[in-house]
C-alpha angles and dihedrals in degrees: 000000000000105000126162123209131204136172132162102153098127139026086301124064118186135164126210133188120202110205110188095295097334119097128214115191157177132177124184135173096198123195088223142332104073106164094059088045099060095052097053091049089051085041084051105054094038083048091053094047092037097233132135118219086257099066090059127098098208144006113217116209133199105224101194146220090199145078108004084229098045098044087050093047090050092053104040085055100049092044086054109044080043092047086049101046088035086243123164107235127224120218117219125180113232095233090046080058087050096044095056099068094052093038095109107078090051133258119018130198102207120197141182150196107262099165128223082080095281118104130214106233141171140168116228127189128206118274125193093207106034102022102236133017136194123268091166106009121219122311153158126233144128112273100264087061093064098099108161108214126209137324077057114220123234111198123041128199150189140056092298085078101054086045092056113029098183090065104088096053088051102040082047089237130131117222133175138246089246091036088063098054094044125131128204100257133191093242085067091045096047093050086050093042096064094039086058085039088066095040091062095248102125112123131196117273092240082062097056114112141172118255100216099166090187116056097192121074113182128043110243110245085257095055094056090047097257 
């Protein structure tokens, strides 16, 4: 397995390249200038392995949710290097990214930031063929909306939690100081992505799409009490 891993849907961007069992990897959180960044960290791990896009056998994308921009630059770029080396793509939630680091222990409720003083947020549960699944897929809401069901997660992870400290007493999970500061990364994808590769579950690059789950990306000036 030669997969190739990208996200950039939130502040960090970071590229990954799993090679069989072996993991290439970057991981930036860059004041400005995203989309460059993300090509010369996906120039940089191919460089390191020696290896072109075409020698690949799948490109794993992060999805979002996340930033609008972000989302959209992580797509545009999978669809083209897939598009170029004539590669399936694999799409991978962001919080499914999140939620797989912290998988292990059990179920995991993942949030993030989504601004506008609302979070994205979603429980995840361990999977033995595709590495995590949904409990609560991915959704937006204040922070009094996140209500973990059962089967009640007990850990929870990613960058929501450290926005809004007051989360994790109130969703009953337990996060870490480096949990809540946790954003999704490409090593996770690309370790979700083979997993979905041998599941069947790679698409064709014309089918990737970004997963917003809020289609609205600014609060109207009465909305912000203006």
């Amino acid at each position: 397995m030669r997969l190739l891993a990208l996200d950039a849907s939130t502040e960090a961007c970071s590229a990954a390249l799993l090679v069989d069992d072996h993991l290439i990897h970057r991981y930036e959180e860059p004041a400005g200038g995203q989309a460059e960044r993300l090509l010369e960290l996906i120039d940089a791990v191919l460089a390191e392995a020696g290896l072109r896009p075409a020698a690949l056998d799948a490109i794993a994308a992060g999805v979002g949710p996340g930033a609008f921009t972000g989302v959209r630059l992580g797509v545009a770029v999978a669809q083209g290097l897939a598009f170029g080396a004539t590669l399936p793509v694999v799409p991978i939630a962001t919080l499914e990214a999140l939620a797989w680091r912290a998988i292990a222990t059990g179920p995991v409720l993942a949030c993030l930031d989504a601004r506008m003083a609302e979070v994205y947020w979603g429980c995840y549960r361990p999977d033995p063929r595709r590495g995590v699944a949904s409990l609560i897929a991915p959704r937006v809401g204040p922070v009094g909306s996140v209500r973990p069901e059962a089967p009640a997660p007990r850990r929870g992870i990613g960058r929501g939690f450290s926005a809004y400290p007051g989360l994790a007493a109130l969703a009953g999970v337990e996060v870490t100081g480096s949990d809540a500061r946790a954003l999704p990364d490409a090593r996770d994808l690309a370790r979700l992505g083979a997993l979905r590769v041998a599941a069947g579950e790679a698409i064709d690059p014309a089918a990737l799409a970004p997963l917003y789950v809020r289609d609205k990306v600014a609060a109207t000036e009465a909305e912000r009490g203006v």
